[in-house]
Structures are given as structure tokens and as C-alpha cells.
C-alpha positions as CSV (number, residue, x, y, z in Angstrom):
1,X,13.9,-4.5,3.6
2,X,14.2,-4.6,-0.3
3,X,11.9,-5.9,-2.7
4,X,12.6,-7.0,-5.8
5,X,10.4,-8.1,-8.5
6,X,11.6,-10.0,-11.5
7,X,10.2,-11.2,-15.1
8,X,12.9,-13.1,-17.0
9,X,16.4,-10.8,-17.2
10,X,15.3,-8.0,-16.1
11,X,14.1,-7.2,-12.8
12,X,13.8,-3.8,-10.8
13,X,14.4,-3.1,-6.5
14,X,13.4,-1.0,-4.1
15,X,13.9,-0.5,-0.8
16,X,10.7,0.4,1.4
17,X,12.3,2.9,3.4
18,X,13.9,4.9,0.0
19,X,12.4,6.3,-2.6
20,X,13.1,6.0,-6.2
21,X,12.7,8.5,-8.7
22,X,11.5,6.4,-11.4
23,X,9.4,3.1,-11.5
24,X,8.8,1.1,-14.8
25,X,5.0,0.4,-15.5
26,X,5.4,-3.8,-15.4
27,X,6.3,-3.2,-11.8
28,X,4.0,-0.4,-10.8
29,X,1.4,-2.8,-12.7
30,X,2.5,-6.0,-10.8
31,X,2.6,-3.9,-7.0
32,X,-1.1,-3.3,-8.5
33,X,-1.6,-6.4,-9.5
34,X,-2.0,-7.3,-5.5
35,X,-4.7,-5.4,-4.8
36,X,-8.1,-4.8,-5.6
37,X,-9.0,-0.7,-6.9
38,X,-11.7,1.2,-7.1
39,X,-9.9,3.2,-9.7
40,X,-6.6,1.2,-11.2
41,X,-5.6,4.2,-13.8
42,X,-5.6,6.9,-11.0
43,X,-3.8,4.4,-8.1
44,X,-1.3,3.8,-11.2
45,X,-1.3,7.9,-12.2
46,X,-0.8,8.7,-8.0
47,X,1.9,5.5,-7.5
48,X,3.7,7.0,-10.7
49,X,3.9,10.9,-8.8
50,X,4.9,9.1,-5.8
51,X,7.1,6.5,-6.1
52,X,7.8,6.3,-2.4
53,X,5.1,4.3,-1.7
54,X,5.5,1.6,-4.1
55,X,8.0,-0.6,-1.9
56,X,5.6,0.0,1.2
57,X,2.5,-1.3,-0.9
58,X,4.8,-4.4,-2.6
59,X,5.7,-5.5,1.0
60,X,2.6,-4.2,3.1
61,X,0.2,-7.5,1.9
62,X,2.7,-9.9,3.9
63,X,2.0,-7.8,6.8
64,X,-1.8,-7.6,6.6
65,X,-2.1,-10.6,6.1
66,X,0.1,-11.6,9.5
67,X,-2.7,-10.1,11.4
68,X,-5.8,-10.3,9.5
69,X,-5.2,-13.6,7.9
70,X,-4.1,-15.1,4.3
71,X,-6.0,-14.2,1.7
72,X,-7.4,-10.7,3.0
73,X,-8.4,-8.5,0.2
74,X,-7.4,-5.3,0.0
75,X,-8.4,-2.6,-1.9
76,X,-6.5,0.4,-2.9
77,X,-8.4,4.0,-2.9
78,X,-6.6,7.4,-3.4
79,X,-8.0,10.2,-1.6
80,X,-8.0,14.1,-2.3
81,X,-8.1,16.5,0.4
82,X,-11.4,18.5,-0.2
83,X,-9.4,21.9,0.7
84,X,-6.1,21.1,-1.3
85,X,-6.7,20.0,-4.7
86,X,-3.4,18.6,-5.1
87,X,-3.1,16.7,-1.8
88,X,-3.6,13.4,-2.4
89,X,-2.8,10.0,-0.2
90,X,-3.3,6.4,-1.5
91,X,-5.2,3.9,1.3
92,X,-4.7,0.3,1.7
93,X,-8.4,-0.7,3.0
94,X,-8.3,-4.1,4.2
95,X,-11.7,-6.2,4.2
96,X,-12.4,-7.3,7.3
97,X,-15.8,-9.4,8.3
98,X,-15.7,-8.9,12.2
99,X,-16.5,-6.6,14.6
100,X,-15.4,-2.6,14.8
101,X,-13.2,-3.6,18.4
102,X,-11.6,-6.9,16.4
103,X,-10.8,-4.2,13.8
104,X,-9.4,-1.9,15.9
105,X,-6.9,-4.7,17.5
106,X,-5.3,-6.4,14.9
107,X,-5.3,-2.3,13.1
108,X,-3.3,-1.5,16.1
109,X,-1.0,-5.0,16.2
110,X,-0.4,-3.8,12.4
111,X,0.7,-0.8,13.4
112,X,2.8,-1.5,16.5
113,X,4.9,-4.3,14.8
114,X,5.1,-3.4,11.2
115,X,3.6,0.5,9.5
116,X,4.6,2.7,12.7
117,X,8.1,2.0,12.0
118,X,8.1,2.4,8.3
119,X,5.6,5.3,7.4
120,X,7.8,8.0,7.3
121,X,8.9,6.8,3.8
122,X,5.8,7.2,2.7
123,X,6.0,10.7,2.8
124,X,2.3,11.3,4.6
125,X,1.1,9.7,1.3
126,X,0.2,6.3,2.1
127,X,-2.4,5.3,4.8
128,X,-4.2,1.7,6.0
129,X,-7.7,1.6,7.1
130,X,-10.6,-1.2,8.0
131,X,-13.5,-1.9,5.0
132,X,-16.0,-3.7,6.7
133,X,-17.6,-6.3,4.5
């Protein structure tokens, strides 16, 4: 699947299962733009290092919301590895209200029909997890 986002002339594509090397702030601002985050300059600084991701995260808000429902917030938190400084991975944590086994079923629908088949062009960088609210 490609994504494209567009403001006027000029517009910029990806597809979600191929890097780029290089993504221009608007768009890395507008792929933020869709989620909530806990710290927006260092999910902008990690989605700049890793541009891998950013087609996954443009596209990945259709597909939560197929199985947790329209509207679902989601909020983006990067994580470091406490033994590797320099390992980090970004997390798509969706809200959910419901119970921990509700969570764990439409986490695994998720999986099965969209993430399991894309992840590997994420590069082990970008994860999704439950936030209960």
C-alpha cells in the first residue's frame, strides 16, 4: 500500500513496506498530527532516524480503528531499552475502555489481518500495545 499525503503542489509517498531515506518535516508533522504523544519532539527526533516507520504509522490508524472502533485515540510513546542506550522502538498505544481479555482479542484480530504481515518494514522499531483508560 502507498500513502501519499498532499498540501497544494507538492506532495510526498511512501510505501509501508519500503523505507525512505528522507522524510520532509510537514509530513513527519502531519503522520504526527494523528496521534496523541507523550513527547512530540522525541517521536518526531526517533521518526526522523527511522523513517521506516512513518508509512506504517500514516496507515496503521485505519486499521485500529477497524477493530477497536472510529475515533480510538492513540498515543505514541518511544521506548529505550534500559541495557542499550541507543535501542529505541516507537509504540502505537491504543486507548481502550474494556476489559484486559476484550483487549487481548481485537490486539490479536489486529495483528492476524493487518501488523503481522507488515512489521518486518518496521525494522523491530515500531510496536502496538493496549492503554487502558
Amino acid at each position: 500500500m502507498t500513502i501519499t499525503l498532499s498540501a497544494g503542489q507538492e506532495s510526498w509517498s511512501e510505501s509501508a513496506t519500503v523505507a525512505t531515506r528522507f522524510m520532509p518535516a510537514p509530513w513527519r508533522d502531519r503522520v504526527l498530527a494523528l496521534y496523541e504523544c507523550d513527547d512530540r519532539d522525541r517521536a518526531s527526533a526517533f521518526i526522523q532516524r527511522n523513517p521506516e516507520v512513518t508509512g506504517l504509522l500514516a496507515e496503521a490508524p485505519g486499521h485500529v480503528e477497524d477493530w477497536f472502533g472510529l475515533g480510538t485515540p492513540m498515543t505514541l510513546r518511544v521506548y529505550t531499552h534500559p541495557e542499550e542506550e541507543d535501542a529505541e522502538e516507537i509504540f502505537v498505544l491504543v486507548h481502550f475502555p474494556g476489559s484486559a481479555e476484550e483487549a487481548r482479542k481485537k490486539l490479536a484480530l489486529f495483528d492476524e489481518r493487518w501488523w503481522l504481515d507488515v512489521a518486518a518494514a518496521a525494522g523491530g522499531r515500531l510496536g502496538f500495545d493496549v492503554l487502558f483508560v
